[in-house]
N, C-alpha and C positions, 0 to 999 in steps of 0.2 A: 499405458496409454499416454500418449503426448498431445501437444494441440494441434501434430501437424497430422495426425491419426483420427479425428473424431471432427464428424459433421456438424453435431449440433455441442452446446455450452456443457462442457461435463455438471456433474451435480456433485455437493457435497461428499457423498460415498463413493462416487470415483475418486474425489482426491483423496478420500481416506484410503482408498483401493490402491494409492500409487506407494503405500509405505515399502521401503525397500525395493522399489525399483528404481524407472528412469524417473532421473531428478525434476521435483514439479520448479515451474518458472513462474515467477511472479514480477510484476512491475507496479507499481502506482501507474493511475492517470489520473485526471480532472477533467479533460476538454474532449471532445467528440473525435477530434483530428490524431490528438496521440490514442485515443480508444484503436480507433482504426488501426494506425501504423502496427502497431502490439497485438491488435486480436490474432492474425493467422499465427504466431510465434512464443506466445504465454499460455499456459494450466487455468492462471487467475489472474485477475488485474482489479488490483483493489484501489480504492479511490480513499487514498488514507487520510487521515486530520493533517501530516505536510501540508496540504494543499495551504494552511494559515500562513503557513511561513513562507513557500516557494512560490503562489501566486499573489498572495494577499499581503505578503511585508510584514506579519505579527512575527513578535519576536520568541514564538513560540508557537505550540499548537492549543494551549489553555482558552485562547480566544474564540476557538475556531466554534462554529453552532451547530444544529441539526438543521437550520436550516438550509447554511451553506453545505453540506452534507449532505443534503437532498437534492440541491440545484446543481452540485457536480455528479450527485448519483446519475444525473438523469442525462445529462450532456454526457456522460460516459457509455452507461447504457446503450444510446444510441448509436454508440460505434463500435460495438460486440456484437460478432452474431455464432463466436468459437468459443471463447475464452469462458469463463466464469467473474462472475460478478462480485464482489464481495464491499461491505461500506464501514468504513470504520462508526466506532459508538464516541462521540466526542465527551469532552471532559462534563461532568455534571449534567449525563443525558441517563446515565445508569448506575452511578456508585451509591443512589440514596434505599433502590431496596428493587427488590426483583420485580415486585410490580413495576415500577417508573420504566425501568430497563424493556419489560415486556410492553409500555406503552409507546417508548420511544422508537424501540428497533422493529415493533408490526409496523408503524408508520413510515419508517423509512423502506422497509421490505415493500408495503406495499403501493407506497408512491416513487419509489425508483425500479421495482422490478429486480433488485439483486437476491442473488440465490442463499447469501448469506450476512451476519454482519461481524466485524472483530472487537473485541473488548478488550482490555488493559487488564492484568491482575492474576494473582494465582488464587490463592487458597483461599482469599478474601472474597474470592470473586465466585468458589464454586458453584455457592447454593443459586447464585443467579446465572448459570451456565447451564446448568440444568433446570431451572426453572423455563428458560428460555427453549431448552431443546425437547422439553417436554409438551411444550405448549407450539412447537411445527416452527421454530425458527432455529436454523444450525447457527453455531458460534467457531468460528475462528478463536483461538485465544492467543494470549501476547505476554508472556513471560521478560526478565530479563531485567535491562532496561527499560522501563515505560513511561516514555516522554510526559504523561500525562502527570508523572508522578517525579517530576524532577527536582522540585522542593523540598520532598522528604526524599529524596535520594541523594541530595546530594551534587545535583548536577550529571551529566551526562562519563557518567565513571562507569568502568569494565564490572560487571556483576558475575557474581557465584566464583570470588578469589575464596581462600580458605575458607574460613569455619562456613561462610555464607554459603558452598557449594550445597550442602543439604538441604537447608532452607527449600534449594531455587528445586531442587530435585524434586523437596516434596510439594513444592507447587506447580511441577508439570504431572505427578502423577495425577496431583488433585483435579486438574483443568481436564485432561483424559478419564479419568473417573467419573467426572460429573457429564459428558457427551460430549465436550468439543472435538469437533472432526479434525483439526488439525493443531499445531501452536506455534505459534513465531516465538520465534529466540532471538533477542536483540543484546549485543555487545556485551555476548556469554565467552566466559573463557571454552577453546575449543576442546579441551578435554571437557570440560562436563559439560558443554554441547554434545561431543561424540555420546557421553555415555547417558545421556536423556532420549536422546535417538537410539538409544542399543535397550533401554528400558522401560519405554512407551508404546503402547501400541497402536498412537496415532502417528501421522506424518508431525516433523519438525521441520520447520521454514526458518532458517538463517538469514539472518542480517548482521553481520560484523559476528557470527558464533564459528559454524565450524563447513569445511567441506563436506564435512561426512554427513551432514544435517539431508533429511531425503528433501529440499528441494533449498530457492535462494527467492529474495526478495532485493530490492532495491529502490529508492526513488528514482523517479523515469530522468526527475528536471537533474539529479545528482550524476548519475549517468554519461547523459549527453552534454553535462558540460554549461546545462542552462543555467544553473543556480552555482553560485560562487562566492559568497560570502562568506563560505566556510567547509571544509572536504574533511568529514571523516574517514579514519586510515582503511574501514573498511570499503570506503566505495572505490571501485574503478572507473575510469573516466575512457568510456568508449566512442565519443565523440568530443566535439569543442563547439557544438551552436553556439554557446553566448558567444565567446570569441568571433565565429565567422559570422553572428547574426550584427556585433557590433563594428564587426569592417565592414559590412554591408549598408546600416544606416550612416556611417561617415562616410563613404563611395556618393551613396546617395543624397546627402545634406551638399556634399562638395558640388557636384552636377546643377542642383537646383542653383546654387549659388552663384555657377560659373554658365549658368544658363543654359549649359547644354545637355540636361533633359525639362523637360519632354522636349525630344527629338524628333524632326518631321515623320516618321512612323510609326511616331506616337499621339499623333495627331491627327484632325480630320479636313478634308481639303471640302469643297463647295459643291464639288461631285458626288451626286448620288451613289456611287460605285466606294468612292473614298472612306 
């Protein structure tokens, strides 16, 4: 199943359904308008904690709340009527115990309406992945790399190099064990990306892991070009709006300056018709 194939928003167990087929597509959004552009063309469109850094200017996503969380769930929402919904769990909204976790993510499920939410964490994280999928809310999970956890990482460095490769291994079976329907893999070496994807029996969603991962993710603003402060090697850059969006307001600063816009077409004459 793809998104160009199905009427209404798949569910959870479709995405699960897509392991080893055609690749699921994922994107971030925030705002109503990139909802829209992405619904006919993405699996899922999750509205991840980026949003601190790419709309908001934090120099990180440790900032970001539930309940900015919420207010982009909802504006995103709005502009899905294909795709799948998913909301990331921000920093200190669920690592203190499965209850807080099941208090935070029913609220956000059910004042944004998304079908799912993602969490940060392996092994540490299981008994709340199941806690969570037991009590009617599916989890994404998020191995790897986990921005949330950049302090004790170390900074944004390549995860599962040597001895570490087990470790990460035995924290995607755990996340799949405990009922996460899928799991993001963030800037995993592509060998043990391939082979968590060869022995998993959920979907695996790459970001900076591997081709062979059953589907990809991205930030939308990394993408197109919006967001520039910094490009890791795994995004590709399939457009340039910052670029064209800032020749655009210097066109337009120039115009006002040199008077000639607003141009008589853009204005209104004394004529009722006008």
């Amino acid at each position: 199943m793809s998104a160009t194939s199905h009427k209404t928003a798949p569910l959870p167990d479709d995405i699960r359904a897509m392991k080893g087929g055609t690749p699921i597509v994922s994107l971030t959004a925030y705002t109503t308008p990139m909802a829209q552009m992405m619904d006919a063309h993405c699996d899922v469109v999750l509205v991840g904690d980026s949003v601190g850094m790419v709309l908001h200017g934090l120099p990180s996503t440790l900032g970001v709340t539930l309940d900015m969380m919420i207010l982009h769930g909802r504006a995103v929402a709005r502009g899905l009527s294909r795709a799948m919904l998913v909301i990331d769990m921000p920093f200190g909204s669920y690592e203190e115990s499965p209850q807080q976790a099941f208090r935070n993510a029913s609220r956000v499920m059910s004042e944004t309406g998304a079908a799912a939410v993602k969490l940060e964490g392996g092994r540490h994280m299981a008994e709340t992945i199941g806690f969570l999928v037991a009590r009617g809310i599916p989890v994404m999970a998020h191995i790897g790399l986990t921005p949330q956890s950049i302090n004790t990482l170390g900074g944004y460095k390549v995860q599962g190099r040597g001895d570490a490769a087990e470790a990460l291994l035995a924290d995607a079976r755990a996340v799949s064990d405990a009922g996460a329907f899928s799991v993001v893999l963030e800037k995993v070496t592509a060998t043990l990306a391939d082979r968590i994807t060869a022995e998993i029996p959920i979907p695996t969603i790459g970001i900076g892991a591997s081709n062979g991962c059953d589907g990809q993710v991205l930030v939308v603003d990394d993408m197109l070009g919006l967001f520039t402060a910094f490009k890791p090697k795994f995004v590709k850059r399939y457009g340039t709006l910052g670029a064209d969006g800032e020749a655009a307001i210097k066109a337009y600063a120039e115009d006002v300056r040199a008077r000639t816009f607003p141009a008589p077409e853009h204005t209104f004459s004394d004529k009722a018709s006008g």
